[in-house]
C-alpha positions in Angstrom: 39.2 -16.2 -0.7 37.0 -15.6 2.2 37.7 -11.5 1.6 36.5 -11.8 -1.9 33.2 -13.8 -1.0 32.4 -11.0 1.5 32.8 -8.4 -0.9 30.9 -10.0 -3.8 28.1 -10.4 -1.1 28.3 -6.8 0.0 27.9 -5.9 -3.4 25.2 -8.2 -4.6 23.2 -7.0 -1.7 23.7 -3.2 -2.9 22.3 -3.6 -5.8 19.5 -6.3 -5.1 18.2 -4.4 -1.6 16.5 -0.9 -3.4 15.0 -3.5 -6.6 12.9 -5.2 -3.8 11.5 -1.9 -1.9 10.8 -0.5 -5.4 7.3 -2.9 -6.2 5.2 -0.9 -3.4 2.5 1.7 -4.1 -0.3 3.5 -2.5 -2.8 5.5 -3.2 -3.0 8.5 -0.7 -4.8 11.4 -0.2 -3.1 15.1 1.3 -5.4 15.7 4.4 -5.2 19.7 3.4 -5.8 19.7 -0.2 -8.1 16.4 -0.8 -5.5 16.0 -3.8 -4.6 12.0 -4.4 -1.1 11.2 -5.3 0.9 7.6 -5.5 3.5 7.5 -3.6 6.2 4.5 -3.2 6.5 4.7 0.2 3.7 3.9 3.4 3.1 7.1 4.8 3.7 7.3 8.1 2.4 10.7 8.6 -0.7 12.9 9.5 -0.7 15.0 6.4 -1.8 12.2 3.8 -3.9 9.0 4.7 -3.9 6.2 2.7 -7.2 5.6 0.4 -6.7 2.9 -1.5 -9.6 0.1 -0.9 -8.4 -1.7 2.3 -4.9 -0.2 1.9 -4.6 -2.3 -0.9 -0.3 -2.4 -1.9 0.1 -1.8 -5.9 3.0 -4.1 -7.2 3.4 -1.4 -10.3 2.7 2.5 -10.7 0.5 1.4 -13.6 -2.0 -0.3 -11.4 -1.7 2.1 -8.6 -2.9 5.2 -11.5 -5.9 2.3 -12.3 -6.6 1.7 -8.7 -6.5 5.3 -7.9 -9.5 6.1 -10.6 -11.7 3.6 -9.1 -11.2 5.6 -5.7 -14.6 7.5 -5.2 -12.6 10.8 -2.8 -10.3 10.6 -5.6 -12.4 10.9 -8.4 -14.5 13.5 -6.7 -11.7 16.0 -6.9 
């Protein structure tokens, strides 16, 4: 019984872990190009720098595309 717990567990926590770290956006900027891009990831590199108004975190991809118009380096492009 105990085996069979564990699995379901393992498996529940599959298939729940990547639906949490899914509802993150950001608007960033490529330091090269000036070209803004959403990403679903933080950056945590040199080549792209986060723009969004005080690193503001979009919960969906829509928002992030409405946040990233209101972005004046982004709408400058």
């Amino acid at each position: 019984m105990n085996f069979k717990t564990i699995v379901a567990a393992s498996l529940l926590a599959a298939f729940v872990t990547p639906a949490f770290a899914a509802d993150e956006f950001y608007v960033v900027q490529d330091v090269k190009t000036t070209k803004c891009t959403i990403v679903d990831k933080k950056p945590v590199d040199t080549t792209t720098t986060v723009v969004s108004p005080s690193g503001t975190v979009y919960k969906t991809r829509t928002e992030a595309e409405t946040g990233m118009k209101s972005v004046k380096v982004c709408t400058s492009n």
